[in-house]
Biotite code that builds the C-alpha atoms (Angstrom):
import biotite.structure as struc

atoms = struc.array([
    struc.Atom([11.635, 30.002, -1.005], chain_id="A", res_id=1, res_name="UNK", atom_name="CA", element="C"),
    struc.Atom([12.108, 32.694, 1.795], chain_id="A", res_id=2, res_name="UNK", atom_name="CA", element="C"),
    struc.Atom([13.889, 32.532, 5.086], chain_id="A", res_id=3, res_name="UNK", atom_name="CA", element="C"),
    struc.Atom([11.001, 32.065, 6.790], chain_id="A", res_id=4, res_name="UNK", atom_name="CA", element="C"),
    struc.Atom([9.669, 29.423, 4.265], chain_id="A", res_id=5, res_name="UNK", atom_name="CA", element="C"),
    struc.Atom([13.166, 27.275, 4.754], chain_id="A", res_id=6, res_name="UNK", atom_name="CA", element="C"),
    struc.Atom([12.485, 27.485, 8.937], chain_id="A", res_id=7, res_name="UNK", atom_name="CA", element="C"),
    struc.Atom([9.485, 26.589, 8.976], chain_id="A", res_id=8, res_name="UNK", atom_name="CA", element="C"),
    struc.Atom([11.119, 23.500, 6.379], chain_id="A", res_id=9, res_name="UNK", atom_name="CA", element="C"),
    struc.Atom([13.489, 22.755, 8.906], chain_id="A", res_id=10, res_name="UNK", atom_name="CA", element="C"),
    struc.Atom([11.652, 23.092, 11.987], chain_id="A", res_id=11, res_name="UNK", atom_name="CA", element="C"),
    struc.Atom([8.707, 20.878, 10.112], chain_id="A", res_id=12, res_name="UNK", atom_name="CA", element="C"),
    struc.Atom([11.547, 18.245, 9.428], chain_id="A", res_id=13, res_name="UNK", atom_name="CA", element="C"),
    struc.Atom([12.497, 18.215, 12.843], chain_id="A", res_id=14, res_name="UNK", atom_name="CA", element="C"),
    struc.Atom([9.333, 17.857, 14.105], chain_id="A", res_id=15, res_name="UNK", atom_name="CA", element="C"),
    struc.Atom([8.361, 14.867, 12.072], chain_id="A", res_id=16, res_name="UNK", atom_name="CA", element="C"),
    struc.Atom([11.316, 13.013, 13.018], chain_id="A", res_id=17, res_name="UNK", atom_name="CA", element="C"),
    struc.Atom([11.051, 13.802, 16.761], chain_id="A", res_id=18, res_name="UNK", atom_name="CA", element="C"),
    struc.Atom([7.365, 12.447, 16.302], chain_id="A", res_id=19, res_name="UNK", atom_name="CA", element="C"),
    struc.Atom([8.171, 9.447, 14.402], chain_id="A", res_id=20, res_name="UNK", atom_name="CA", element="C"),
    struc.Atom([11.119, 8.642, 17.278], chain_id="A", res_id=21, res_name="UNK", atom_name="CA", element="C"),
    struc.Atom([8.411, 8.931, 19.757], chain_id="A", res_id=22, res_name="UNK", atom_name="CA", element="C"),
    struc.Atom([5.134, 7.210, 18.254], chain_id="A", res_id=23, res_name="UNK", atom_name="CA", element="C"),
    struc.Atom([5.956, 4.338, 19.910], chain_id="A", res_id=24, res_name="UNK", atom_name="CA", element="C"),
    struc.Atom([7.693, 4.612, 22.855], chain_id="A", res_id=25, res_name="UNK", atom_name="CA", element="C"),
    struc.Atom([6.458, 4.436, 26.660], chain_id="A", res_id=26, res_name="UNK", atom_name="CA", element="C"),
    struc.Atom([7.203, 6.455, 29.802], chain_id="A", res_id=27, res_name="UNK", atom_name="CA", element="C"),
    struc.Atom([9.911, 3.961, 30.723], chain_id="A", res_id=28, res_name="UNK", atom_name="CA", element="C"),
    struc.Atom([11.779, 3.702, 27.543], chain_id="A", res_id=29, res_name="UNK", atom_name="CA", element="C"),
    struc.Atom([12.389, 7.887, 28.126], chain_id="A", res_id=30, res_name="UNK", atom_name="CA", element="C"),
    struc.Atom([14.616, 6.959, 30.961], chain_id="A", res_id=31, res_name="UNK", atom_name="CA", element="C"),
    struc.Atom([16.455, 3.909, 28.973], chain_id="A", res_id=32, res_name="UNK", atom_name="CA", element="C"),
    struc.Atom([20.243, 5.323, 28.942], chain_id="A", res_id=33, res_name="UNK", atom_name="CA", element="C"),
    struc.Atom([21.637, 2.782, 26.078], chain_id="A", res_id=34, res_name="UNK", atom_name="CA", element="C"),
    struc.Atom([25.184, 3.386, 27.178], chain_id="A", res_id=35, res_name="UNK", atom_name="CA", element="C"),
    struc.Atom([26.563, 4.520, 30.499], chain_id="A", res_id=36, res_name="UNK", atom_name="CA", element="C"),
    struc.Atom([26.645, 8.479, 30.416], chain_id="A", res_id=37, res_name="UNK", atom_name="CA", element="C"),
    struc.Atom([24.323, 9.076, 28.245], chain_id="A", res_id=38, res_name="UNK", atom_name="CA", element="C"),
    struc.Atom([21.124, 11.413, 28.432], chain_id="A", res_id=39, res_name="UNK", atom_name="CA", element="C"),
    struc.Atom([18.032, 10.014, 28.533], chain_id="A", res_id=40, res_name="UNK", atom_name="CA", element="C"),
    struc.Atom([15.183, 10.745, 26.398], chain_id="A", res_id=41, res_name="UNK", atom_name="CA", element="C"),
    struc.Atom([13.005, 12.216, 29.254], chain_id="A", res_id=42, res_name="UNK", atom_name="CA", element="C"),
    struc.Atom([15.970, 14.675, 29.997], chain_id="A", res_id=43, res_name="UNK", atom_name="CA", element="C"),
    struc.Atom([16.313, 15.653, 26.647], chain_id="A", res_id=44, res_name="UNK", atom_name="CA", element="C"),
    struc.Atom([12.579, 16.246, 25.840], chain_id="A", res_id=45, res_name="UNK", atom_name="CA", element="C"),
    struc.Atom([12.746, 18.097, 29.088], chain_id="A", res_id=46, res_name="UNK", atom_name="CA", element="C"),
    struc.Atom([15.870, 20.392, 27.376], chain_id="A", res_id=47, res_name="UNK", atom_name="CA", element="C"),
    struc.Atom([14.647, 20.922, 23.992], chain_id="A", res_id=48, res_name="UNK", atom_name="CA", element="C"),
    struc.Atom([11.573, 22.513, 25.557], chain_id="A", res_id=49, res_name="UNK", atom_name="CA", element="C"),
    struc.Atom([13.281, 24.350, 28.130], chain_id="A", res_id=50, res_name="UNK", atom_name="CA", element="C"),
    struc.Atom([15.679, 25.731, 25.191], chain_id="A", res_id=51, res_name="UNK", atom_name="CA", element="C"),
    struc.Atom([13.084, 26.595, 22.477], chain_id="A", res_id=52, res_name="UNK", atom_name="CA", element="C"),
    struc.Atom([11.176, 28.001, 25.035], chain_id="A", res_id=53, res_name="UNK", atom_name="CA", element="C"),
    struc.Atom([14.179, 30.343, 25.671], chain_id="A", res_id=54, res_name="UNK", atom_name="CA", element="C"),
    struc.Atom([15.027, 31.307, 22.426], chain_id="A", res_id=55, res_name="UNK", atom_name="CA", element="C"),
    struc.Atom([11.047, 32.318, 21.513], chain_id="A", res_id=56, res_name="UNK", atom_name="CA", element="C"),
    struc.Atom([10.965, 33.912, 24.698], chain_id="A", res_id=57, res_name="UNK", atom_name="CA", element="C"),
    struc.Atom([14.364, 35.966, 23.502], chain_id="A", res_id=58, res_name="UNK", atom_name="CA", element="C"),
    struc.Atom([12.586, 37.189, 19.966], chain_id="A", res_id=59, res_name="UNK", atom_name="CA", element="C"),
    struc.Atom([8.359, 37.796, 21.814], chain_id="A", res_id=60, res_name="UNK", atom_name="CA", element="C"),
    struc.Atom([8.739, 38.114, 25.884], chain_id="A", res_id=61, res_name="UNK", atom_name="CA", element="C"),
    struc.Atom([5.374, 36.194, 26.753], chain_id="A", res_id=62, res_name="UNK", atom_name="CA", element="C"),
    struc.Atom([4.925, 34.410, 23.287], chain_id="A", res_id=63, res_name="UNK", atom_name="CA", element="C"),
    struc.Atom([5.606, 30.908, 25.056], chain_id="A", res_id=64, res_name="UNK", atom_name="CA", element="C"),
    struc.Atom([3.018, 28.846, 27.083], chain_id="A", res_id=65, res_name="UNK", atom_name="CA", element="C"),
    struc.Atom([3.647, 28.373, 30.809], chain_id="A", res_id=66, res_name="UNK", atom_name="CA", element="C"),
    struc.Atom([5.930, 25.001, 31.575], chain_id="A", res_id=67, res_name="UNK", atom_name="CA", element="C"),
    struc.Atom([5.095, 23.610, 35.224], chain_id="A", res_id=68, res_name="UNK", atom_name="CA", element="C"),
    struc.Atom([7.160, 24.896, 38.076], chain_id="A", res_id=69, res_name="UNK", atom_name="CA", element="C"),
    struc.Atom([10.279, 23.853, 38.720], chain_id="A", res_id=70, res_name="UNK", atom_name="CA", element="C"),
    struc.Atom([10.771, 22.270, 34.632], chain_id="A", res_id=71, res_name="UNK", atom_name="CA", element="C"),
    struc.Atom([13.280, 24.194, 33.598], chain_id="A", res_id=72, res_name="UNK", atom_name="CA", element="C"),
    struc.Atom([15.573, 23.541, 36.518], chain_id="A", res_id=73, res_name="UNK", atom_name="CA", element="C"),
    struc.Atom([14.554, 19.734, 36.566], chain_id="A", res_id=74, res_name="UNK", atom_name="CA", element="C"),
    struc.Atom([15.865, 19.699, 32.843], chain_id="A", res_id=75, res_name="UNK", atom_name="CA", element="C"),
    struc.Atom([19.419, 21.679, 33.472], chain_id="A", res_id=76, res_name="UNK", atom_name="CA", element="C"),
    struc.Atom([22.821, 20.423, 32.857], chain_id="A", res_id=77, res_name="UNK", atom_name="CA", element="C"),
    struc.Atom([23.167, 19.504, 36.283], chain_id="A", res_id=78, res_name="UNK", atom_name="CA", element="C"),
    struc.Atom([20.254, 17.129, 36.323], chain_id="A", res_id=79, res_name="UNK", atom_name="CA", element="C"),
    struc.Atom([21.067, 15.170, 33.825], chain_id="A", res_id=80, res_name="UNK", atom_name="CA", element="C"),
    struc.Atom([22.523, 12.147, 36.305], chain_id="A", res_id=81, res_name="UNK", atom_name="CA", element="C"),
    struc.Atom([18.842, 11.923, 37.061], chain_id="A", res_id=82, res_name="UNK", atom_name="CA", element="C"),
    struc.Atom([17.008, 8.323, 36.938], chain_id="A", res_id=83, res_name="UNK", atom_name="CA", element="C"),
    struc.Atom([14.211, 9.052, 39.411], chain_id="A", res_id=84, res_name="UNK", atom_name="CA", element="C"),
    struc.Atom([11.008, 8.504, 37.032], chain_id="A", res_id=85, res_name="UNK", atom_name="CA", element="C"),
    struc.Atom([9.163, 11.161, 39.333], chain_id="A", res_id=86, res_name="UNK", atom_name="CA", element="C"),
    struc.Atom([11.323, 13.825, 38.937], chain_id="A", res_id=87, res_name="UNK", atom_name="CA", element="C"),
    struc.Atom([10.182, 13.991, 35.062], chain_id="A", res_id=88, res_name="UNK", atom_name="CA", element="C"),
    struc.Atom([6.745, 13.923, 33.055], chain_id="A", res_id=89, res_name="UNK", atom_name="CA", element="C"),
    struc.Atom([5.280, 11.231, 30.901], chain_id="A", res_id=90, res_name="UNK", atom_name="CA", element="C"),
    struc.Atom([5.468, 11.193, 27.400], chain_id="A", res_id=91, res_name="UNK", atom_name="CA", element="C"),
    struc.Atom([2.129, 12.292, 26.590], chain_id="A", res_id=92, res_name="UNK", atom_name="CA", element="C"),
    struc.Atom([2.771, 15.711, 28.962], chain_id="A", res_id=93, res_name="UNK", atom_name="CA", element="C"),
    struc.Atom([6.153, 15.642, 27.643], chain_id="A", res_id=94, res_name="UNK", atom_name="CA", element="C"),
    struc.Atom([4.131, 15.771, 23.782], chain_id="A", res_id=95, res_name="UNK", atom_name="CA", element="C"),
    struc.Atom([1.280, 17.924, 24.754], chain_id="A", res_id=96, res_name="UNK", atom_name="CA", element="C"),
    struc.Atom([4.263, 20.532, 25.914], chain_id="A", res_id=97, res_name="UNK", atom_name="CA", element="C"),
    struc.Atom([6.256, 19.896, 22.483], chain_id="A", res_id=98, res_name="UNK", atom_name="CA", element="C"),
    struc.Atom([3.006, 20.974, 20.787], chain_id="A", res_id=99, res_name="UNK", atom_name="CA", element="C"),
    struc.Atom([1.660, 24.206, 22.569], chain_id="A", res_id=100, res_name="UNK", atom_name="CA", element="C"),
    struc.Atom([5.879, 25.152, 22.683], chain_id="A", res_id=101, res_name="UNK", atom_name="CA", element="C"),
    struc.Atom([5.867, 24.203, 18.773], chain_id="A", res_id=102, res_name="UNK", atom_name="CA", element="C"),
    struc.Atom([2.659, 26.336, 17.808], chain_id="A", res_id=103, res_name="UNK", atom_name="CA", element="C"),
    struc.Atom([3.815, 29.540, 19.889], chain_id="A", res_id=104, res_name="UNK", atom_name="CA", element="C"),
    struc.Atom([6.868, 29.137, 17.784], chain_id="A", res_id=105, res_name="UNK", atom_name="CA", element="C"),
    struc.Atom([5.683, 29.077, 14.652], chain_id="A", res_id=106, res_name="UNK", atom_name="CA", element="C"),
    struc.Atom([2.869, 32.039, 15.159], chain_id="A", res_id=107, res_name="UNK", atom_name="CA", element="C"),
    struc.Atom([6.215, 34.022, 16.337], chain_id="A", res_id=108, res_name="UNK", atom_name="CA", element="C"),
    struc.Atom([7.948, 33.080, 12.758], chain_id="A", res_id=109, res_name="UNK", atom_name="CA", element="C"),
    struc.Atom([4.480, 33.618, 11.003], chain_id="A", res_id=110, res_name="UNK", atom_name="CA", element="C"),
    struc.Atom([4.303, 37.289, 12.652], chain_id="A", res_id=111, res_name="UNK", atom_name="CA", element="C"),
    struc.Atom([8.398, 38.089, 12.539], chain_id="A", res_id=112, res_name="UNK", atom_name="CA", element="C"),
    struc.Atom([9.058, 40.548, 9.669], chain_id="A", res_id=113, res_name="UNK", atom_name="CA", element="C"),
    struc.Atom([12.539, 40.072, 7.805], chain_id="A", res_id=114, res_name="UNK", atom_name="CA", element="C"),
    struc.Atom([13.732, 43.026, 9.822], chain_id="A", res_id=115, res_name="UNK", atom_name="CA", element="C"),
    struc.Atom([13.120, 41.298, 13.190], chain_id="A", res_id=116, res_name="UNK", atom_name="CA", element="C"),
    struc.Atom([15.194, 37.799, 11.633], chain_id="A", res_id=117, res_name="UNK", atom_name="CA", element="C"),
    struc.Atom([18.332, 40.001, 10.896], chain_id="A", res_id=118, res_name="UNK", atom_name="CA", element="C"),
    struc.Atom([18.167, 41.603, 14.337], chain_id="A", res_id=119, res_name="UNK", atom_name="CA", element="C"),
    struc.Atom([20.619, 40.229, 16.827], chain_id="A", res_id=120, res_name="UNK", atom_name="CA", element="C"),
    struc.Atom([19.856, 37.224, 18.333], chain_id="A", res_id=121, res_name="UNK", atom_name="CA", element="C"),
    struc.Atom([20.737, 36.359, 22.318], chain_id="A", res_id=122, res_name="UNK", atom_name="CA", element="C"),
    struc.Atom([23.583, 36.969, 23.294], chain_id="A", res_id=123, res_name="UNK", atom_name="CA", element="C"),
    struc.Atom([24.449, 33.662, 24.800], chain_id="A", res_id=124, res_name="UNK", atom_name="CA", element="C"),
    struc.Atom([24.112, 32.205, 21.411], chain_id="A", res_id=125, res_name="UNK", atom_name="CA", element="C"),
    struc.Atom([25.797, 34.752, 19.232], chain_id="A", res_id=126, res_name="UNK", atom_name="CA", element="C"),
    struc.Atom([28.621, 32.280, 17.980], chain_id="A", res_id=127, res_name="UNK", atom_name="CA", element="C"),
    struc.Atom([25.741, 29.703, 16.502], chain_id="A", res_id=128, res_name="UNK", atom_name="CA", element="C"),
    struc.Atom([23.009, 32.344, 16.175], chain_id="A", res_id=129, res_name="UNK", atom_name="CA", element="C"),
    struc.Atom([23.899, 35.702, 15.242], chain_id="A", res_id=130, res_name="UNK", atom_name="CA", element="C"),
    struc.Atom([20.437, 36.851, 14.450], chain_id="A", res_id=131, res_name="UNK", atom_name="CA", element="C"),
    struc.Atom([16.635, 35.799, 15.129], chain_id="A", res_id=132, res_name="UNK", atom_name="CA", element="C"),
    struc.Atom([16.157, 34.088, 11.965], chain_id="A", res_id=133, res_name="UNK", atom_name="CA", element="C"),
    struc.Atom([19.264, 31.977, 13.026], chain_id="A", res_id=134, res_name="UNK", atom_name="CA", element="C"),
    struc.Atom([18.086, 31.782, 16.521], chain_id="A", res_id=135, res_name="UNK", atom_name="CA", element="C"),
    struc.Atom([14.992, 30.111, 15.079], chain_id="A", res_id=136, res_name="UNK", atom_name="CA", element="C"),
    struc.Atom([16.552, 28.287, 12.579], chain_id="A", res_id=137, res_name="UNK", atom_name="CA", element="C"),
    struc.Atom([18.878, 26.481, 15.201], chain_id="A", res_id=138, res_name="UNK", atom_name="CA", element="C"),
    struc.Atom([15.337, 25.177, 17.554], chain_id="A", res_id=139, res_name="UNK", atom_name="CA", element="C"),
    struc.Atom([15.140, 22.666, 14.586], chain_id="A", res_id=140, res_name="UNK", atom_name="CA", element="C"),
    struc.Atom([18.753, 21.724, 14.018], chain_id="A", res_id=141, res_name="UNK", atom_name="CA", element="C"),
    struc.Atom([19.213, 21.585, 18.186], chain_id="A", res_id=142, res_name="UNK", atom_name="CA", element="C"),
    struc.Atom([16.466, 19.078, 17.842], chain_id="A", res_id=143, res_name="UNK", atom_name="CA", element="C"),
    struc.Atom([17.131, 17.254, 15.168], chain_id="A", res_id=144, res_name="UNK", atom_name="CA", element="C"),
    struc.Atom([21.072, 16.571, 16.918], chain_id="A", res_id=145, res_name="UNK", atom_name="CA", element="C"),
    struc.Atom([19.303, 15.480, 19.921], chain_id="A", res_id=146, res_name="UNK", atom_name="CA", element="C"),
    struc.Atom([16.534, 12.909, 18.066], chain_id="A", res_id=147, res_name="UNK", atom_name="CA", element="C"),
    struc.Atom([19.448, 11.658, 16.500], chain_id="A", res_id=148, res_name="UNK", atom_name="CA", element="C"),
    struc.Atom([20.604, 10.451, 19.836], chain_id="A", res_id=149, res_name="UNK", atom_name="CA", element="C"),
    struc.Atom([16.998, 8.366, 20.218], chain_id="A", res_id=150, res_name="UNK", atom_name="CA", element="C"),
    struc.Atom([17.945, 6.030, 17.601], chain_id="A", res_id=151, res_name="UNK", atom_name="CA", element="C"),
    struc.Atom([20.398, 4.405, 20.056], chain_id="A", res_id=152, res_name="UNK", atom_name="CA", element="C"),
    struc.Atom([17.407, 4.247, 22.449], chain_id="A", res_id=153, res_name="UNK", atom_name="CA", element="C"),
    struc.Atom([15.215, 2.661, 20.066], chain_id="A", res_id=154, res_name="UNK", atom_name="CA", element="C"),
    struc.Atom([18.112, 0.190, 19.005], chain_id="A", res_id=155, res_name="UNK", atom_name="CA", element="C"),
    struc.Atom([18.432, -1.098, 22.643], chain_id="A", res_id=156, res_name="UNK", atom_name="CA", element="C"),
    struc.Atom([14.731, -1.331, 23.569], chain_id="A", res_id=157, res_name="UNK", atom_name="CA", element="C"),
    struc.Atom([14.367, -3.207, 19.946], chain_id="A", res_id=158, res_name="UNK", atom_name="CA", element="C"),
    struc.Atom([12.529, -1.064, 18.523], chain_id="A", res_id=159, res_name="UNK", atom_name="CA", element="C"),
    struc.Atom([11.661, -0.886, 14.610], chain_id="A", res_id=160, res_name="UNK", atom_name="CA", element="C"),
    struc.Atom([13.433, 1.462, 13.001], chain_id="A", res_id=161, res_name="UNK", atom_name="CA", element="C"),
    struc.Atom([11.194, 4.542, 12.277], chain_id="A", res_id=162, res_name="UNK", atom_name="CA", element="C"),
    struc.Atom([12.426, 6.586, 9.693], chain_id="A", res_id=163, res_name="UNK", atom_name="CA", element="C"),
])
């Protein structure tokens, strides 16, 4: 196994989990907070597309599909107080998003040479992500700690468990 092979593993991994979180859920249960403080789902699907997006769009300028206006500042840190079910998307626009975000990354590993992975990564991220390939490799970890925090969701909406 090569780097590449082991991100597109992990981003696989995450992917399946994320999927297997959401399979069931509806657009209310994305704003469920389970405990006081905590991010909803809709906020965080919001986030891990605004982020991936980023770090793609850091390695290939243009590689990433549009987002609608205004999503990336409806998912920042400072909106995450937000319970207004009109200020975010439903979870199949939320999924179709995921999946046209998901595919530009993966052509963009597919096309990467192993020079491009060891060049630097952003600069914003250079204490997590020192290069591209680690850039890429953290989309699927960044997800994957996220997801993790669905299970609570799922737990208070009594949900079965999914994984």
């Amino acid at each position: 196994m090569n780097a590449k092979d082991a991100i597109f593993t992990s981003l696989g991994m995450a992917e399946n989990v994320t999927k297997s979180y959401l399979k069931d859920l509806t657009d209310a249960d994305l704003l469920v907070r389970p405990v006081p403080g905590m991010n909803h789902m809709a906020w965080q699907l919001g986030h891990l597309l605004t982020a991936e997006r980023s770090f793609v769009e850091h390695i290939r300028p243009g590689a990433s599909p549009a987002v609608p206006e205004n999503f990336e500042e409806g998912h920042g840190r400072h909106q995450t107080n937000i319970d207004d079910p009109s200020k975010y998307l439903t979870l199949e626009q939320y999924s179709a998003l995921y999946e046209a975000q998901r595919a530009a990354t993966k052509k963009v590993l597919a096309e990467i040479s192993d020079a491009e992975l060891d060049a630097p990564g952003p600069e914003a991220l250079k204490g997590f992500a020192p290069t591209n390939g680690a850039t890429l490799m953290l989309i699927a970890n960044h997800e994957l700690m996220h997801v993790g925090q669905y299970v609570a969701v799922r737990r208070a909406l009594g949900k079965a468990v999914a994984i």
